[in-house]
C-alpha positions as CSV (number, residue, x, y, z in Angstrom):
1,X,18.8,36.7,14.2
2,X,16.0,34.1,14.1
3,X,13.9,33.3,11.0
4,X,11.1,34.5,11.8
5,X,12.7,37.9,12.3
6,X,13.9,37.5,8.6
7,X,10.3,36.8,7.3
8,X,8.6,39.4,9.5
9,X,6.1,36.7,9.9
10,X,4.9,35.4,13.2
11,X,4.6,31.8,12.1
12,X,2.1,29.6,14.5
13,X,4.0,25.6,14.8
14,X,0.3,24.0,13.8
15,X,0.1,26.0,10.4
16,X,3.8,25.1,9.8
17,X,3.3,21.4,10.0
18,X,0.1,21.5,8.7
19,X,1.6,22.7,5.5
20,X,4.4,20.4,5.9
21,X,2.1,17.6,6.2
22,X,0.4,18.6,3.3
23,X,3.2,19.5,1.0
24,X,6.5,18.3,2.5
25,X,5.9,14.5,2.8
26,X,8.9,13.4,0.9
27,X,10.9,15.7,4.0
28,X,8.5,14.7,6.3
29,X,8.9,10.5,5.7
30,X,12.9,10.9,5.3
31,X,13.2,12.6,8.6
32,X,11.7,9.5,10.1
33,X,13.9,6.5,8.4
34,X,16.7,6.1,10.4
35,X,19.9,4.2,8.9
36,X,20.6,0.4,8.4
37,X,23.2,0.5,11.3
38,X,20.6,2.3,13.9
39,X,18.2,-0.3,12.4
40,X,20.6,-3.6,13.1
41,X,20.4,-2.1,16.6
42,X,16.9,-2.6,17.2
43,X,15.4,-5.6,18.9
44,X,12.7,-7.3,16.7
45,X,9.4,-5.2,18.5
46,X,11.5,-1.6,17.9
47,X,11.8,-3.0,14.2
48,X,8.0,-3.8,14.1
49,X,7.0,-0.3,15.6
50,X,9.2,1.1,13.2
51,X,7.6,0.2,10.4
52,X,4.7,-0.1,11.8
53,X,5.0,4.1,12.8
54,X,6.2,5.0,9.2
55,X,3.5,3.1,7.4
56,X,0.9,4.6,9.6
57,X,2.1,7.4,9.1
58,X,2.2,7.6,4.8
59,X,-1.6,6.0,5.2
60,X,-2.9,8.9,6.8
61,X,-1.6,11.0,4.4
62,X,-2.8,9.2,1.9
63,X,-6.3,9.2,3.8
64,X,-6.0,12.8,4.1
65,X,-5.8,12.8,-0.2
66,X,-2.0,14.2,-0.2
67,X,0.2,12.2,-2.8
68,X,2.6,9.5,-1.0
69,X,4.9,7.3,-2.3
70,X,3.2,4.0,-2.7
71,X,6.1,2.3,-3.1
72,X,7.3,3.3,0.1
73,X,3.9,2.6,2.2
74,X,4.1,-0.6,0.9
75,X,7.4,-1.4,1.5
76,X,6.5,-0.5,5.2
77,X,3.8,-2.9,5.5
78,X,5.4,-5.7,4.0
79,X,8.3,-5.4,6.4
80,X,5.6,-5.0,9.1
81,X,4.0,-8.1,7.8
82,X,7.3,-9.9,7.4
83,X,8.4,-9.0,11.2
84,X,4.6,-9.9,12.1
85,X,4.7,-13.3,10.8
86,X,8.4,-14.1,12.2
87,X,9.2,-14.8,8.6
88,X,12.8,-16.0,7.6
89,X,12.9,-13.6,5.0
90,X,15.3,-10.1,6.2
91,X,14.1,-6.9,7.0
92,X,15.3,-3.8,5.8
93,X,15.1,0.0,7.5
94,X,13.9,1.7,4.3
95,X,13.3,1.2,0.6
96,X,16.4,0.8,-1.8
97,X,16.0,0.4,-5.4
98,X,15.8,-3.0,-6.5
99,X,13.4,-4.2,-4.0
100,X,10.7,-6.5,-5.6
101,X,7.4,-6.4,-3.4
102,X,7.1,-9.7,-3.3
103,X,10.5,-12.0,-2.5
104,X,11.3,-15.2,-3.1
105,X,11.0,-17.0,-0.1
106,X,14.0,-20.1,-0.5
107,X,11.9,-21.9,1.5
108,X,9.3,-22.4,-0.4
109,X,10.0,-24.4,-3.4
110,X,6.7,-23.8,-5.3
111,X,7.9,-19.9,-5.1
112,X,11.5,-20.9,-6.7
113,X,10.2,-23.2,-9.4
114,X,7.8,-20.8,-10.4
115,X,9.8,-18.4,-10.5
116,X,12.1,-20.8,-12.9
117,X,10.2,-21.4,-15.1
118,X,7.3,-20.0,-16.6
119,X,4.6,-22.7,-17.0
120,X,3.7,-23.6,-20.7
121,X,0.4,-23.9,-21.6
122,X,-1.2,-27.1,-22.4
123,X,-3.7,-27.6,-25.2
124,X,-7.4,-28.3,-23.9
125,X,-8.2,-31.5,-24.6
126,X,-11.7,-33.5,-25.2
127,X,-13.3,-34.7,-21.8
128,X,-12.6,-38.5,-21.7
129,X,-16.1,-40.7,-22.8
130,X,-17.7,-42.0,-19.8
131,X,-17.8,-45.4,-21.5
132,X,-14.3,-45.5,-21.5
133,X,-14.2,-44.8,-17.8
134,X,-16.4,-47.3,-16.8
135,X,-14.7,-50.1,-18.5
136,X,-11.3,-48.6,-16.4
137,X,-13.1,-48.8,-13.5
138,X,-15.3,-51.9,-14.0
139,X,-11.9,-53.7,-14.8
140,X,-9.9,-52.4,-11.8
141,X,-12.7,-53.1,-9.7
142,X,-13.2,-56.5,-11.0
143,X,-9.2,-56.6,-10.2
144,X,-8.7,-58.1,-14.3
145,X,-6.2,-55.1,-15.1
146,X,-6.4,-52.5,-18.0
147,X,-9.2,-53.2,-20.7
148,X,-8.0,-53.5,-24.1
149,X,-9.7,-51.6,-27.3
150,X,-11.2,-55.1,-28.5
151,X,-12.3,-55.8,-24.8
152,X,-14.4,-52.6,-24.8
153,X,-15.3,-53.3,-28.5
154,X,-16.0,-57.1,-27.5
155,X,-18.3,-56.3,-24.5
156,X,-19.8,-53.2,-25.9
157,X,-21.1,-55.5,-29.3
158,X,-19.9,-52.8,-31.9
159,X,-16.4,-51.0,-33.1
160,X,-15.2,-47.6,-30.8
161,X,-16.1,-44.7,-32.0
162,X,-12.9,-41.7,-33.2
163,X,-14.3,-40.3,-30.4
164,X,-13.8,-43.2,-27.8
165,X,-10.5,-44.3,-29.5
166,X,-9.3,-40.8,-28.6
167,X,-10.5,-40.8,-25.1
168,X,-9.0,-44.5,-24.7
169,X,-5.5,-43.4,-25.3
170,X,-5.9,-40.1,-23.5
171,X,-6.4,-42.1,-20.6
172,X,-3.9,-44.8,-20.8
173,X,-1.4,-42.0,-21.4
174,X,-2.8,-41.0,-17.7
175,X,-4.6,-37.3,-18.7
176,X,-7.7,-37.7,-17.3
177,X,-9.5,-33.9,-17.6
């Protein structure tokens, strides 16, 4: 006995996977991963059509306005992406908990160290005077070395300013902003 004898329904294959479409995608996307062993199997383009297939395949439903799991599409495309670029970093045949969208590429040192250490925050200090500047550079130019406070003071005919005094030891500490 067949199914559709049990339903008394003659069932037409478009409506049926229309529907699925529609309201099956979580049965729809799992009958399309295939398993980490199959996937080892595959040369590097069967990998890319792969994901490239299942991706396609969870954006047009999303086009279509049904409810996908974005987690999944994008784990698709990055392994897409990661295949396109010939990337170091593995490949996988379907999402697993734990994965992090974005992986740590060990190549890549400025990815490790930021990922060591979160950056702390400097406090914003005062631009640097342009006087002060100018003696740096008229000095370095002049090849006579760093300019003193009584130099500046000297040359300029008058005391530093708090202001000036501030910016002179900013510099010689070396932040310039």
């Amino acid at each position: 006995m067949k199914w559709e004898d049990i339903l008394k329904v003659d069932v037409n294959m478009k409506d049926a996977r229309r529907l699925g479409r529609n309201y099956a995608i979580e049965d729809m996307y799992e009958a399309r991963l295939i398993s980490e062993e199959e996937y080892d199997r595959l040369s590097e383009e069967d990998k890319f059509r792969y994901h490239a297939r299942v991706a396609t395949f969870l954006s047009n439903a999303k086009k279509r306005g049904v409810s996908v799991p974005e987690k999944n599409l994008k784990f698709h495309r990055a392994m897409f992406g990661r295949i396109q670029r010939k990337s170091k970093v593995p490949t996988r045949a379907n999402f697993y908990e734990g994965y992090r969208e974005r992986a740590v590429n060990p190549l890549n040192p400025l990815q490790v160290r930021a990922k060591a250490k979160p950056k702390e925050i400097l406090p914003r200090t005062k631009p640097v005077p342009t006087l002060i500047l100018d003696y740096f550079k008229m000095y370095r130019d002049r090849g006579l070395g760093i300019p003193t406070v009584e130099d500046i003071s000297r040359e300029e005919g008058r005391p530093l300013t708090v202001e000036e005094l501030e910016g002179y030891s900013q510099y010689r500490r070396g932040r310039k902003l």
